[in-house]
C-alpha positions in Angstrom: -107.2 -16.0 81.7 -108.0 -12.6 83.3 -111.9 -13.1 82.5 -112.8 -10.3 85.2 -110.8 -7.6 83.7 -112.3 -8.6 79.9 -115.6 -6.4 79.0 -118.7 -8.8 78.5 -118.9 -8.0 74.7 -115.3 -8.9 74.1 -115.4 -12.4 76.6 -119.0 -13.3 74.5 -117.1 -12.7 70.9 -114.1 -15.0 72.1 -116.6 -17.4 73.3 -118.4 -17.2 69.8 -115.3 -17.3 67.8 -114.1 -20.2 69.7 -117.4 -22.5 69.2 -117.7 -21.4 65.6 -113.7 -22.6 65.4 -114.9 -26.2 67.2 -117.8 -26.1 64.5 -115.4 -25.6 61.8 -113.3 -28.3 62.8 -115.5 -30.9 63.0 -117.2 -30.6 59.4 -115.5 -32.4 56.7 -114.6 -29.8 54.5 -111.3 -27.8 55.4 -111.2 -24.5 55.8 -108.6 -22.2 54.3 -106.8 -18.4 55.3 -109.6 -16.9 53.1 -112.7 -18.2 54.3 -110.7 -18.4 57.8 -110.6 -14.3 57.7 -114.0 -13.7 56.7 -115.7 -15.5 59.0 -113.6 -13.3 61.2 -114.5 -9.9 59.4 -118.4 -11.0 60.1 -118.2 -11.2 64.0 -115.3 -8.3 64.1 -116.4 -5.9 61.7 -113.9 -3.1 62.2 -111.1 -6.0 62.6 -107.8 -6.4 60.7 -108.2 -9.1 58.5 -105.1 -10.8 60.0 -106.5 -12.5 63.1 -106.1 -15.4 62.4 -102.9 -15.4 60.1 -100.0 -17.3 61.8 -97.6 -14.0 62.7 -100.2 -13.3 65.7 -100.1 -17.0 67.5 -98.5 -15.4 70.4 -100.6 -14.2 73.2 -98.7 -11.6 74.0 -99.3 -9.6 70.8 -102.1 -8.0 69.3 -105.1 -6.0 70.8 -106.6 -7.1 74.5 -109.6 -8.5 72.1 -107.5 -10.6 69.9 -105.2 -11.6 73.0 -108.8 -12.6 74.6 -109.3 -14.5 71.8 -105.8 -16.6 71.8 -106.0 -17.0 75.8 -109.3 -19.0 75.4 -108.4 -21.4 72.7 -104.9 -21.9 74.0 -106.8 -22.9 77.6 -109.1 -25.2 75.8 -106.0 -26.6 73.6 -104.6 -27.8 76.8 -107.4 -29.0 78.1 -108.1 -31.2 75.1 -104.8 -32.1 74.9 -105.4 -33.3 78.7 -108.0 -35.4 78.3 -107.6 -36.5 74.6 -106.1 -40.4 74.7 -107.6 -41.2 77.8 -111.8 -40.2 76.8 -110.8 -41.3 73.3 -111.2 -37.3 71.8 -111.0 -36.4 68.0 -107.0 -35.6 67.7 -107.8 -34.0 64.6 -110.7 -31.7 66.1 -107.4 -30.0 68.4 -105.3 -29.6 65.4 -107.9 -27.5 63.4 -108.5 -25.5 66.2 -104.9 -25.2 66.9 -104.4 -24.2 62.8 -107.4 -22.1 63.3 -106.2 -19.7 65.6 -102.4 -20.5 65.5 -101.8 -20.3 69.5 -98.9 -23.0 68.9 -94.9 -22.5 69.2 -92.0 -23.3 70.2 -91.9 -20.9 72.5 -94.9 -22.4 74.5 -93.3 -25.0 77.4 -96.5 -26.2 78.8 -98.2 -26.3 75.5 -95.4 -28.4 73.9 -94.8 -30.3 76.6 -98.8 -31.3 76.7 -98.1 -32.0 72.8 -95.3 -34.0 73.9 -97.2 -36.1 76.4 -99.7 -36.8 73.7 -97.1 -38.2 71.2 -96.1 -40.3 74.1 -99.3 -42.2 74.2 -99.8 -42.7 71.0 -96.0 -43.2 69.4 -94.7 -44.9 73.2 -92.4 -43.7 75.3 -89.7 -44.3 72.9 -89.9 -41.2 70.9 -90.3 -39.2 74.3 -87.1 -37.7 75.9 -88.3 -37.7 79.5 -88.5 -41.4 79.7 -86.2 -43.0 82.6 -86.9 -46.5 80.9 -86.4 -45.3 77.5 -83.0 -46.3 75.5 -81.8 -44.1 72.7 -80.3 -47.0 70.5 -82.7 -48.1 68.0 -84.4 -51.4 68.9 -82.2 -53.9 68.2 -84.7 -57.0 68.4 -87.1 -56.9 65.2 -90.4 -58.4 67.8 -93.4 -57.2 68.0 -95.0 -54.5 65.9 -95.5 -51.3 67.0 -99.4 -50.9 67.7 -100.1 -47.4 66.7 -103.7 -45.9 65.9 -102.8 -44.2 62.2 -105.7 -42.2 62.5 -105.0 -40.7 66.0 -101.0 -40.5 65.0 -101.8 -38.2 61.0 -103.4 -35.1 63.4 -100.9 -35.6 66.1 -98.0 -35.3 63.7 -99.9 -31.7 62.1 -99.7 -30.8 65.7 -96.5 -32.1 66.5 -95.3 -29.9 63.4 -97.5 -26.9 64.4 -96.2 -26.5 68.0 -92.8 -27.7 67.2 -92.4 -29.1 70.6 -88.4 -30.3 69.6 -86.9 -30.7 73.4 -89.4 -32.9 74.5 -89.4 -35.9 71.8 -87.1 -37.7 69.6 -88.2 -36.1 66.4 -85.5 -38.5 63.9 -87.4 -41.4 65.4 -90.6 -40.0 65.3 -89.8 -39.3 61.7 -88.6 -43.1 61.6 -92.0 -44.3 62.5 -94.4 -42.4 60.8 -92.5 -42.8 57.2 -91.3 -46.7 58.0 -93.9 -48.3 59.8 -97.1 -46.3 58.9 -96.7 -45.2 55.8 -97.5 -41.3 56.4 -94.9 -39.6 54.8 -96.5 -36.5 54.0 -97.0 -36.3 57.6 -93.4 -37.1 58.5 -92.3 -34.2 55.6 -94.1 -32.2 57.5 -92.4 -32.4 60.8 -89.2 -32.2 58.9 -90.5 -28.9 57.2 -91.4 -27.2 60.7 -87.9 -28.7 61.7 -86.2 -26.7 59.0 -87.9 -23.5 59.5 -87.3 -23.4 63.5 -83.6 -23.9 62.4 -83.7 -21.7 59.9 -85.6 -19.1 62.0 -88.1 -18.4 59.5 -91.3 -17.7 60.6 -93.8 -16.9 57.7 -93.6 -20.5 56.9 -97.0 -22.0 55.4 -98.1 -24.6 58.4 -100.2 -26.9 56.6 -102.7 -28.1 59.0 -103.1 -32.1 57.6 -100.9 -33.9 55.6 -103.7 -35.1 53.1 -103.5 -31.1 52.4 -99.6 -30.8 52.0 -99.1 -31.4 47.7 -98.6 -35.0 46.3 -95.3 -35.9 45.8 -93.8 -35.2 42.0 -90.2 -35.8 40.4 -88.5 -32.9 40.4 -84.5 -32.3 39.0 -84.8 -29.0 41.2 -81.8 -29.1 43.7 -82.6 -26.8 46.9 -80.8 -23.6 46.2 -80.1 -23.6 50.0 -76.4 -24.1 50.3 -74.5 -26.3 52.9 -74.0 -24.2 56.4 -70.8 -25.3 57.8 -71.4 -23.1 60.4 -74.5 -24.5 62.1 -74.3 -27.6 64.0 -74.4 -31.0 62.4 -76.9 -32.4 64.5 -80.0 -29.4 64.8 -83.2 -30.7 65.2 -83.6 -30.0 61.2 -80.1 -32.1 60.3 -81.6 -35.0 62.6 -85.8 -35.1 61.1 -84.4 -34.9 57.5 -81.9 -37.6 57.6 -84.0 -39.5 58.7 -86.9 -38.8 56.0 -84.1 -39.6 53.9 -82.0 -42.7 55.1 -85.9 -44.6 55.6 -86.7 -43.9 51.9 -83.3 -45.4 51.1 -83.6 -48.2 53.6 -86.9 -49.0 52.1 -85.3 -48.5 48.7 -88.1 -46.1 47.4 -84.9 -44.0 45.6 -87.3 -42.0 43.7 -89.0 -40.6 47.2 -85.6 -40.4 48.5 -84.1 -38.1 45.6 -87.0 -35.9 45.9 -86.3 -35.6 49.7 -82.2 -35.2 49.6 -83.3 -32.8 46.7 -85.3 -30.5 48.9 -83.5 -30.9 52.2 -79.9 -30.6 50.6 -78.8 -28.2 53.2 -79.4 -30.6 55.8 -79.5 -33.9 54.8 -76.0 -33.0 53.4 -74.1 -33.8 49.9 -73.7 -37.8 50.3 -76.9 -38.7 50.9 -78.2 -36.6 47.6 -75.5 -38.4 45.5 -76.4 -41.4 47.3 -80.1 -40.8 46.2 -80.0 -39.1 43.0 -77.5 -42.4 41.9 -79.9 -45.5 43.1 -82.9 -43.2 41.6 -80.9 -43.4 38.0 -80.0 -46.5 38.5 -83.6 -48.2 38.6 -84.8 -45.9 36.2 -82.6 -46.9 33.7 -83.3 -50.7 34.8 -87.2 -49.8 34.1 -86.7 -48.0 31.1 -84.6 -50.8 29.3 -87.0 -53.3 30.1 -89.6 -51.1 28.8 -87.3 -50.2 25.5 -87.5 -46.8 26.1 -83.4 -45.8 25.8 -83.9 -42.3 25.0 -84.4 -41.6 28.7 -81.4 -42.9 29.9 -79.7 -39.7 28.5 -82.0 -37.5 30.8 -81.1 -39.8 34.0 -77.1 -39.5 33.0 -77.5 -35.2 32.7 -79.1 -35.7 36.0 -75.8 -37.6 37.5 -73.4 -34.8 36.1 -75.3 -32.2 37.3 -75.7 -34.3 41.1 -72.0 -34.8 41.4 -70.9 -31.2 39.7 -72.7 -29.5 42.4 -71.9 -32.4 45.2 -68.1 -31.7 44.5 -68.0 -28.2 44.9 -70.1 -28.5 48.3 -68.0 -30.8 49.7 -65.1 -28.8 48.7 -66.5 -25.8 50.2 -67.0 -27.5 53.7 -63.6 -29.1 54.2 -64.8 -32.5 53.9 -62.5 -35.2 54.7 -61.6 -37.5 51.1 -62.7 -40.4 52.9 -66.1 -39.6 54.0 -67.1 -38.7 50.4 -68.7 -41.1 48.7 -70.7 -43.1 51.8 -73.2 -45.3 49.7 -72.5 -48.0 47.5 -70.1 -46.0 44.8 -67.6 -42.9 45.4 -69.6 -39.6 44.2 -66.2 -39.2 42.2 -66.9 -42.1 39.8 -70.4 -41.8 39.5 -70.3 -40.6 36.0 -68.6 -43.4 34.7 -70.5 -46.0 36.8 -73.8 -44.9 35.4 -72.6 -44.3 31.5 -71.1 -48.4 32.5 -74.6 -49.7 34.1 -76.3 -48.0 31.0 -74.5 -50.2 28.7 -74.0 -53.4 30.3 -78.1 -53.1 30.7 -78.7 -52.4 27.1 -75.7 -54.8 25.9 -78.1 -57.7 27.9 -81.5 -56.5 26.3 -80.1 -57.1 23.0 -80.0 -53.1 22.3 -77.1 -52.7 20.7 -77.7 -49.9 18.0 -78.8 -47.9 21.4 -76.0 -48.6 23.4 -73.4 -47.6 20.4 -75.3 -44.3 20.0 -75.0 -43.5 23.6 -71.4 -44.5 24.0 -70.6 -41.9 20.3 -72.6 -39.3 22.8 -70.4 -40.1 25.7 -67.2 -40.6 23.9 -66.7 -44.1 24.8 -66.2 -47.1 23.0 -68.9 -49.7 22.6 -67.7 -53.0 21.3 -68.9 -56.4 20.8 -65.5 -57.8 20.1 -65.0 -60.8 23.0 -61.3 -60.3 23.6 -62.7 -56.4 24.8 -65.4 -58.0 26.6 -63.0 -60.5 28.5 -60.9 -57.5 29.5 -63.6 -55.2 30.9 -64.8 -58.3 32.6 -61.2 -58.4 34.0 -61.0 -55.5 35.5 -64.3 -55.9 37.1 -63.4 -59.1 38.9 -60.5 -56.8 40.6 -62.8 -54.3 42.0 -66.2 -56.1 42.8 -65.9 -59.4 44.9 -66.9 -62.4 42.7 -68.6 -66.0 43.4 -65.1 -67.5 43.3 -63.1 -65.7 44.6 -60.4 -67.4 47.8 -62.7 -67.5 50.7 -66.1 -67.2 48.8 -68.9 -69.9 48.7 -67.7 -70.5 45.3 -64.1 -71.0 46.6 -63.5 -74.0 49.1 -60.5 -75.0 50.1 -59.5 -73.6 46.4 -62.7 -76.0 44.9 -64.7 -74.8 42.3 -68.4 -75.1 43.8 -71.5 -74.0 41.2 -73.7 -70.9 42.2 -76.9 -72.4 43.8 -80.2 -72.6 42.1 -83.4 -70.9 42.8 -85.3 -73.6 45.3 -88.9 -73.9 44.7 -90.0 -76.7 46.3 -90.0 -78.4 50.1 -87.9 -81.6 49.1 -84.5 -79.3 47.8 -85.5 -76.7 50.6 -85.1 -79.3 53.5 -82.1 -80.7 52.1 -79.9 -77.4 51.4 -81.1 -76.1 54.7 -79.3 -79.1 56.5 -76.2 -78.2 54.5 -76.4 -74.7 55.9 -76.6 -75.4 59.0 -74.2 -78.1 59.4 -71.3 -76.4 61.0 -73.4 -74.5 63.4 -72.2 -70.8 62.1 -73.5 -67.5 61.6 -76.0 -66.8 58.9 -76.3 -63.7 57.1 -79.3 -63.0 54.9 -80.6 -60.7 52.5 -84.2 -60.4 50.6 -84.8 -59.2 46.9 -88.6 -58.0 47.5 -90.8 -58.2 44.6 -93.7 -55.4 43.5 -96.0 -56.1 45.8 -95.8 -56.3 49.7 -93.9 -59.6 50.0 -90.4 -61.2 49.4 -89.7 -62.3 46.0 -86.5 -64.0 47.2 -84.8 -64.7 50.4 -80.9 -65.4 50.7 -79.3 -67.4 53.5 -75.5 -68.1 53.5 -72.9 -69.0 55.5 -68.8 -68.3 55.2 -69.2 -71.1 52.9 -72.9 -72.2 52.1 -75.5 -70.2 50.1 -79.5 -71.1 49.3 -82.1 -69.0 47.7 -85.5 -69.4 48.1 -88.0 -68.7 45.7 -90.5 -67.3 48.4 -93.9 -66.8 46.1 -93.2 -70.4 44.6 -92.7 -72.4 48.5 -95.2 -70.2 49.8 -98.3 -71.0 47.2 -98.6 -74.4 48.5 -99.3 -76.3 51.6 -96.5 -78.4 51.8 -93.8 -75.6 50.8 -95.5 -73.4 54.1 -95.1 -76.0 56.0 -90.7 -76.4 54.6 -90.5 -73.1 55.0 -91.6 -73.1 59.0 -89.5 -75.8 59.7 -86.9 -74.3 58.3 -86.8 -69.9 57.7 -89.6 -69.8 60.5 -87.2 -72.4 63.0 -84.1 -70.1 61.9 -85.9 -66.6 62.7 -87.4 -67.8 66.0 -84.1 -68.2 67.2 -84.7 -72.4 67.5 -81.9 -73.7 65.1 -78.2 -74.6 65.6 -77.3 -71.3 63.9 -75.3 -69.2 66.5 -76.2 -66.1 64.7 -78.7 -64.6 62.3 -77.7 -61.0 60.7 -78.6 -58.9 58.0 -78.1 -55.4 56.9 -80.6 -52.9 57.9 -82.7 -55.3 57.8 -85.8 -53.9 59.4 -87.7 -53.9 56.3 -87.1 -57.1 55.1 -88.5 -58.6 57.8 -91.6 -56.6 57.8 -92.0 -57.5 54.2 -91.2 -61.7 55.1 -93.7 -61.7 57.4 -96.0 -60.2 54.7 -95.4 -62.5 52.0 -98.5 -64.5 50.8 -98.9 -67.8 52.9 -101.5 -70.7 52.2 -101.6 -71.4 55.1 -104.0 -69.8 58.0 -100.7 -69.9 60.8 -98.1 -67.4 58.8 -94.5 -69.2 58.4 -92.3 -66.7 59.4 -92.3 -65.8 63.4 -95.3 -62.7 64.4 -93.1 -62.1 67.2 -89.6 -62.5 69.1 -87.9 -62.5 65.7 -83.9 -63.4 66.6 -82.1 -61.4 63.4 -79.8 -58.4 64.1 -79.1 -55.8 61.7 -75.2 -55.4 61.1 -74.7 -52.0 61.1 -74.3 -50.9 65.0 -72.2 -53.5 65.5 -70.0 -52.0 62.6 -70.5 -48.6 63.7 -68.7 -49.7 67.2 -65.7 -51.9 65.7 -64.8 -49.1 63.4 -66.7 -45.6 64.3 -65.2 -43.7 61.5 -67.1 -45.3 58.7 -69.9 -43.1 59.3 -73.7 -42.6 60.2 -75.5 -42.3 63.7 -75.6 -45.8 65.1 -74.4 -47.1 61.8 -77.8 -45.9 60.2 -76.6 -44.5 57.4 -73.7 -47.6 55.9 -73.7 -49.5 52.4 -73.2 -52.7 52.7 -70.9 -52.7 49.4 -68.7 -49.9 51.0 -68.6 -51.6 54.0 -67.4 -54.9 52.2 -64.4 -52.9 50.8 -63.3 -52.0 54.6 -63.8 -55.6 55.8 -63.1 -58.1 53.0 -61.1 -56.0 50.6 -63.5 -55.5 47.4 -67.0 -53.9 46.9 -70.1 -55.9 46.1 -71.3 -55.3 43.0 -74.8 -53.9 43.4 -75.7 -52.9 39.6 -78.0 -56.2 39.9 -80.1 -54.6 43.1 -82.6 -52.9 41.2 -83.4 -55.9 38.2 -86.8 -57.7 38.0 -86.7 -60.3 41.2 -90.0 -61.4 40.1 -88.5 -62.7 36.8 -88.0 -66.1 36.6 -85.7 -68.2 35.9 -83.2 -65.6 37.4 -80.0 -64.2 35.3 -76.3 -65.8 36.4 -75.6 -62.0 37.7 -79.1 -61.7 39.7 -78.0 -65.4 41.1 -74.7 -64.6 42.0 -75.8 -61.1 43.4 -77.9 -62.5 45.8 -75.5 -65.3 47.0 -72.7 -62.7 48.1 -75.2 -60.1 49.5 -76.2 -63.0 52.8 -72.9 -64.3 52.0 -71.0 -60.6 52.8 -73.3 -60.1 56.1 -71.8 -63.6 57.4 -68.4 -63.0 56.6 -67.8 -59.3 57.8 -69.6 -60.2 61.2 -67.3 -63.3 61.4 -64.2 -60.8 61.1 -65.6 -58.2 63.6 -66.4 -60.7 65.6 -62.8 -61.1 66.4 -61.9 -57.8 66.7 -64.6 -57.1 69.5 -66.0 -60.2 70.6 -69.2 -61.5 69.9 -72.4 -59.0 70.6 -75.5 -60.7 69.5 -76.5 -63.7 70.8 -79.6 -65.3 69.0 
């Protein structure tokens, strides 16, 4: 800061201007561009009234007053920045004054990498490049929680987004953690936002300073006009932060967030993951609405199918992409149509709505019938394409014996006795969870190759004496302290965030705080057979991934009924089973391909 050079009126007006900005920031109340530029127009009366606007961050530009000005808050940025984490500072004092007079960029080095060093402490080391002990997998142990201050890590991802500080930190994780693990997705859209606009070079961008200001999230059928750019790079700092927005909405199965994200990111997040989105959006819609006898918005959620895969098609066209990658969620994009117009029926057909689902099927041009030699047929043709209970090598299939789909257990007695029968033979368990409204698990499915349980988790859990089942037996298997050799799900992250927050009786939780032995799945697919897609398997369907291993899909028109609902349906039941059930058996078949990897 060339201080000596700078006149005493000018060094005494950036002095001001840079106290009143520390005032400012501390109040309560946020200050916007308008009040912003006339509390500038009072100290500078013959200034232009775009000081503070974001086009002159840059201390190179502007007059010597204005680049006084800049000098001195970008000085005390890093300073703040400096001593921050370790004197406990107000993170969210340095991001107004960063807003306020807009001295961040890419551009900057030592400002970003100070930014950078601040995400460092309070995300870990983990979303920081520079890291000689860090590992770029993802964590494959689901331990201990990630300790993270959420009201030091809200301002730090405003600043992380206003600076844009992109080779320094491992923005797709960063995103990860601040959607997944602490809820702050405005925050995380954010980051993706400044992402897209460095990409995208476009610098009159609104940088919203917090995310309580950035606008509440609302349904929208508005696809991003933006088309696909085959011509950029597939892996920009704007394709990673936005599929990852999206793939932890779909991970935590909150499609409607999800479609509104693929919606607005389509030029980045890319084709399949919209179609992916937009699909399991209509699909739980439609489950609501028919339980809520409301059929006259299905139509609405079918229009918005048609108009998802019309528009998916011809992008996919455009960019050369390979047939097989199309289609890499649970369904191909190209029968999406017909899947939906199906799962529309069969819902209504079960609610009893028939006069609906007649009138829908005249609309569609299909044919709705009752008759049961139709019914038997259609039911035919699914038992070729989706795998079923009994089907040769199934849990309802041993050594070519019929064996009944297993009941719902709600108490200890049946849970300690069908957990012996799992574990009998020593092999790899796969589960799944079905997760209910609230925070918790509404049921948890365990299977072997050839032995499936369900657990009614809010029924075991309301009691003493089902707490204590369920720690000698789900706690025992999760803490790694069974006979089972392995224990793997499918992006399973989430389910065992939401196990170990289901209600317990109990002051000592039953399912393992820490040290938890499960894998997920997916990167062990992702390296037996590369070409099925996503970075580090992140981004697989378990249903497609089903087809490649075992031969048929899994049905999934059952993952977005009422778990809660009790007694479950024969289709919910037999769902369930085959979900655990497909995790055991395709490990058990890559397992001989490469070898065995994880080792509870």
């Amino acid at each position: 800061l060339d201080i000596k050079n700078a006149d005493v009126e000018s060094t005494a007006i950036a002095l001001s201007i840079l106290s009143l900005g520390i005032a400012i920031s501390t109040t309560d109340t946020d200050v916007g561009n308008a009040q912003q530029k006339m509390i500038a127009s009072a100290i500078f009366p013959n200034s232009p009234s775009h000081i503070f606007e974001r086009e002159t961050c840059k201390v190179e530009t502007g007059s010597k007053q204005e680049r006084l000005i800049k000098s001195v808050a970008r000085d005390t940025l890093l300073q703040l920045l400096g001593t921050v984490v370790e004197e406990n500072g107000s993170i969210d004092c340095i991001a107004r004054i960063e807003t306020a007079f807009g001295v961040g960029g890419e551009q900057d080095k030592e400002l970003c990498s100070a930014v950078a060093n601040l995400v460092k402490d309070i995300f870990g080391s983990g979303c920081y490049y520079f890291d000689s002990q860090n590992n770029d997998d993802e964590d494959e142990f689901f331990g201990t929680e990630l300790d993270i201050n959420k009201d030091k890590a809200s301002p730090t991802l405003a600043l992380v987004a206003q600076c844009r500080p992109w080779e320094f930190i491992k923005t797709d994780k960063l995103v990860r953690i601040a959607a997944a693990d602490l809820d702050l997705w405005y925050s995380a859209e954010l980051v993706c936002d400044a992402s897209v606009a460095s990409v995208t070079s476009n610098t009159n961008t609104e940088k919203n300073l917090m995310a309580t200001n950035y606008p509440k999230l609302k349904a929208s059928d508005k696809i991003s006009t933006q088309s696909i750019d085959s011509s950029l790079r597939q892996d920009t700092i704007a394709h990673l932060a936005t599929r990852a927005l999206i793939d932890t909405a779909l991970d935590l199965r909150l499609y409607r967030r999800a479609d509104l994200f693929a919606s607005k990111f389509y030029a980045f997040g890319g084709a399949e993951r919209f179609a992916e989105a937009r699909f399991l959006h209509a699909c739980e819609t439609i489950t609501k609405v028919v339980k809520r006898k409301q059929p006259q918005i299905i139509e609405k959620q079918i229009a918005r199918i048609d108009e998802c895969v019309a528009r998916v098609s011809e992008d996919l066209n455009l960019s050369d992409v390979d047939e097989h990658k199309i289609g890499i969620g649970e369904v191909p994009i190209e029968t999406m149509p017909q899947y939906i117009r199906d799962f529309a029926l069969r819902r209504l057909r079960t609610s009893n709505m028939s006069a609906a689902a007649s009138r829908l099927a005249n609309l569609w041009g299909m044919n709705y019938e009752e008759d049961p030699v139709v019914l038997a047929e259609e039911e035919k043709r699914r038992q070729l394409t989706y795998v079923q209970w009994n089907d040769e090598g199934s849990p309802g299939n041993i050594a070519g014996k019929s064996q009944p789909l297993p009941d719902l257990i709600s108490n200890a007695v049946d849970l300690a006795e069908e957990f012996k029968l799992l574990l009998q033979l020593g092999e790899t368990v796969g589960f799944d969870a079905e997760w209910g409204e609230d925070s918790g698990v509404a049921v948890l499915q365990l299977s072997t190759v050839s032995h499936s349980i369900l657990l009614d988790i809010p029924a075991l859990s309301s009691n003493d004496e089902g707490c204590r089942a369920l720690q000698a037996t789900v706690g025992q298997l999760f803490a790694g302290l069974t006979g089972a050799r392995y224990v793997i799900g499918f992006g399973c992250k989430e389910d065992i965030k939401r196990l170990r927050d289901s209600p317990c009786s109990r002051s000592v939780h039953w399912f393992p705080h820490n040290n938890c032995a499960a894998r997920d799945l997916r990167p062990l697919i992702a390296e037996a057979s590369p070409s099925l897609g996503g970075k580090g398997g992140q981004h697989l369907g378990l249903s497609r991934m089903t087809e490649s291993f075992l031969g048929k899909q899994l049905d999934k028109a059952e993952q977005c009924s009422d778990w809660c609902q009790r007694p479950l349906s024969t289709e919910q039941r037999e769902y369930a089973a085959l979900d655990a059930w497909a995790c055991a058996a395709i490990h058990a078949k890559i397992a001989k391909l490469i070898g065995e990897r994880y080792k509870v």
